[in-house]
C-alpha positions as CSV (number, residue, x, y, z in Angstrom):
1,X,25.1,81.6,-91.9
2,X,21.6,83.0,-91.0
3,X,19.9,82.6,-87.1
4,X,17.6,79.7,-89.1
5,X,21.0,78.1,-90.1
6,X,22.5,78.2,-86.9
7,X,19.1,77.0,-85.1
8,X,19.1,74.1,-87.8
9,X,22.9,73.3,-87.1
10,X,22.2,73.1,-83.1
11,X,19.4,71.3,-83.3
12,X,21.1,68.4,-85.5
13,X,24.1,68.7,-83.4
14,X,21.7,68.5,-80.0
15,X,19.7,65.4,-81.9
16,X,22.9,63.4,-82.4
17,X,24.3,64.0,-78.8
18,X,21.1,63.0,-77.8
19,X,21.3,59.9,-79.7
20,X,24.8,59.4,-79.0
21,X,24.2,59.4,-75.2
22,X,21.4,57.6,-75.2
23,X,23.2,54.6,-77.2
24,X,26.5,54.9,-74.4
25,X,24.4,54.7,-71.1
26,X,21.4,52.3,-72.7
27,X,23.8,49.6,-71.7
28,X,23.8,50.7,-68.1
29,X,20.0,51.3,-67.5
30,X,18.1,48.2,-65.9
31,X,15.8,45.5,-67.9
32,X,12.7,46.6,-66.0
33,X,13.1,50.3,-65.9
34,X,11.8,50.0,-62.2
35,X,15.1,49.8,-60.2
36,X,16.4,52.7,-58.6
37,X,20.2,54.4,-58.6
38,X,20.5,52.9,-55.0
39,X,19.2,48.8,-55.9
40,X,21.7,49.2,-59.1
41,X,24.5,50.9,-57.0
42,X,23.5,47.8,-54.1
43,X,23.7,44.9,-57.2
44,X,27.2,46.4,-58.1
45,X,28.5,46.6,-54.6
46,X,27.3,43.0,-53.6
47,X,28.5,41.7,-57.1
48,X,32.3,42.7,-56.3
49,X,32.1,41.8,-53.0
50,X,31.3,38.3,-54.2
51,X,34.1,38.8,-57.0
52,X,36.6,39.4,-54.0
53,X,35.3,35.9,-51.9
54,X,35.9,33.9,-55.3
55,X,39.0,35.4,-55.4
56,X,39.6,35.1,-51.4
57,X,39.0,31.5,-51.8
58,X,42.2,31.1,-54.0
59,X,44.5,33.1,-52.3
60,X,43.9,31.2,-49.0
61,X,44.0,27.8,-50.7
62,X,46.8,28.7,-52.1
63,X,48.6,30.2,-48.9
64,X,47.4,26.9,-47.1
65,X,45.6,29.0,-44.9
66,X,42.6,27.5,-44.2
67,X,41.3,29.4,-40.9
68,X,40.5,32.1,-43.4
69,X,39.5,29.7,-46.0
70,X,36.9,27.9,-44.1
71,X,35.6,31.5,-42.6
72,X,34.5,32.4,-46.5
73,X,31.9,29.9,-45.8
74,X,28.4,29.9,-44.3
75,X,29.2,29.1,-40.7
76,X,26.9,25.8,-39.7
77,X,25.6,25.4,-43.4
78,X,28.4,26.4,-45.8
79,X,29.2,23.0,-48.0
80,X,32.1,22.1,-50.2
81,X,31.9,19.0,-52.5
82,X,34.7,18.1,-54.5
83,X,37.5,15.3,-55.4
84,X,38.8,15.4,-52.1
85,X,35.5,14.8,-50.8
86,X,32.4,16.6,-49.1
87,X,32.6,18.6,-46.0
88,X,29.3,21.1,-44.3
89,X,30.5,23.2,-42.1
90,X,33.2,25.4,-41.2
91,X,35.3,23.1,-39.1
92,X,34.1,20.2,-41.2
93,X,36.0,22.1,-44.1
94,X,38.9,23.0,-42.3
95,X,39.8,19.5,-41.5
96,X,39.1,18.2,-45.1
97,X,41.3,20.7,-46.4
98,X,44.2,20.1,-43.8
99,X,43.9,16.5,-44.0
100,X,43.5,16.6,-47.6
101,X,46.3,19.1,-48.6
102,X,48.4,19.4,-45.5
103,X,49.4,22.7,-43.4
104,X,52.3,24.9,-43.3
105,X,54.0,26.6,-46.0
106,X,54.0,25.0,-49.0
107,X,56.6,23.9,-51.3
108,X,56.9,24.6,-54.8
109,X,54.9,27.7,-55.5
110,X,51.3,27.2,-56.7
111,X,48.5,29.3,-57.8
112,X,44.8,29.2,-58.3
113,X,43.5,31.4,-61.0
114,X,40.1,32.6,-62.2
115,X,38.2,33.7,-64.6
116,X,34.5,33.5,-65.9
117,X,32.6,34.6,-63.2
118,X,29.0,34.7,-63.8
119,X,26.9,36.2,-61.1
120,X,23.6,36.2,-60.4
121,X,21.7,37.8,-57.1
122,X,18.4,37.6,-55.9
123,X,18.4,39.7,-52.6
124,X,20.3,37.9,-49.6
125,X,20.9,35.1,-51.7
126,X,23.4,34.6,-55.3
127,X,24.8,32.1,-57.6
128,X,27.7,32.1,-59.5
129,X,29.6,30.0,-62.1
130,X,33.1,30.2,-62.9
131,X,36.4,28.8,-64.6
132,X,39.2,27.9,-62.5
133,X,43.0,26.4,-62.9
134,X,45.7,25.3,-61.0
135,X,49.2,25.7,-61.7
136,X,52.2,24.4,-60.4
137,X,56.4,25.6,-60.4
138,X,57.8,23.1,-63.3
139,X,61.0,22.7,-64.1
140,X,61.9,26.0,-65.5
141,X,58.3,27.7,-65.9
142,X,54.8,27.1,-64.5
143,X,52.7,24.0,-65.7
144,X,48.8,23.7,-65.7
145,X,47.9,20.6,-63.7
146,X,43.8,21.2,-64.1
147,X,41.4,23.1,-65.4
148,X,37.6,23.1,-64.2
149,X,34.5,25.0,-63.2
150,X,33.2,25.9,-59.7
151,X,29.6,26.1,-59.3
152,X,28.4,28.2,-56.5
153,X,25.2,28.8,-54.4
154,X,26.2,32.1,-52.1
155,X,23.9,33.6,-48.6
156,X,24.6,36.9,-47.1
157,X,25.8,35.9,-43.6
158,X,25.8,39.0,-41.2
159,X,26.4,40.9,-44.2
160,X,28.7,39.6,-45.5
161,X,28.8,37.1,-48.6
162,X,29.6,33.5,-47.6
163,X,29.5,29.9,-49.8
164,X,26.5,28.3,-48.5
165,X,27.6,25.3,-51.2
166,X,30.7,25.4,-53.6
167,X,30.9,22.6,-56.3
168,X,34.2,21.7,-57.6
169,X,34.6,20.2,-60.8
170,X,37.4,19.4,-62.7
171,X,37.1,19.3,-66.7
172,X,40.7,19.0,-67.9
173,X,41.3,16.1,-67.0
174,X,37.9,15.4,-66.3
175,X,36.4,14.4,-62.5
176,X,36.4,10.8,-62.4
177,X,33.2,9.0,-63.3
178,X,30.6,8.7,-60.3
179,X,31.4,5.6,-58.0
180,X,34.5,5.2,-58.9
């Protein structure tokens, strides 16, 4: 093969990297074309740090530990509203929880599990939406006892992320109708 062949066989080869790359990272560029590598790399970081308090949130429920439940929400203004009721506050959440749900260990092992999450952030403040169930020990294996939806409105707190307002709502079986 002659130097034009070659030249014509690098440049194809150099056009369809080009296009290759350019179809793998056109995913990963932003809408606007105006953010930079450090608000992208911020979005990403604050993302997964609210990933991990969603998650948080079960782990503690779950553990029955609610000092560290009620810290994953805004201090004076954090709000939960569910069917247990509506508490603002940290110590207002606290109590509903251990008043609600008991302390100490509990019995049969139970878990909290997620999946879902959709998160959207607008500088110090997010919201997110996602799926949630609750399992229980059984018999002989585990049993799903509900199956719902959390919707969440989220403040960075000293910078940290915090539930300024978490919505619980249970679909399967569904919440109970208003009133009742």
């Amino acid at each position: 093969m002659g130097t034009e062949g070659r030249l014509r066989v690098g440049a194809v080869t150099l056009g369809a990297i080009l296009l290759l790359t350019g179809s793998i990272f056109s995913g990963i560029t932003p809408a606007s074309g105006a953010d930079s590598v450090a608000d992208r790399l911020r979005r990403l970081e604050d993302t997964e740090e609210i990933r991990l308090l969603l998650h948080g949130y079960g782990r503690f429920l779950d553990a029955r530990d609610f000092a560290s439940f009620s810290a994953l929400f805004a201090e004076r203004d954090g709000e939960w509203i569910g069917g247990m009721g509506r508490a603002k506050g940290r110590a207002a959440i606290r109590k509903l929880m251990e008043d609600s749900i008991g302390t100490g260990t509990p019995g049969a092992p139970n878990r909290h599990l997620f999946s879902n999450e959709m998160i959207s952030i607008d500088g110090d403040r997010a919201a997110a939406v996602s799926t949630w169930m609750f399992l229980v020990q059984a018999e002989s294996r585990p049993q799903t006892v509900y199956v719902g939806r959390y919707e969440d409105l989220l403040v960075r707190e000293r910078g940290r992320w915090r539930f300024l307002r978490r919505t619980v709502h249970a679909e399967i079986p569904p919440d109970p109708p208003a009133g009742r």
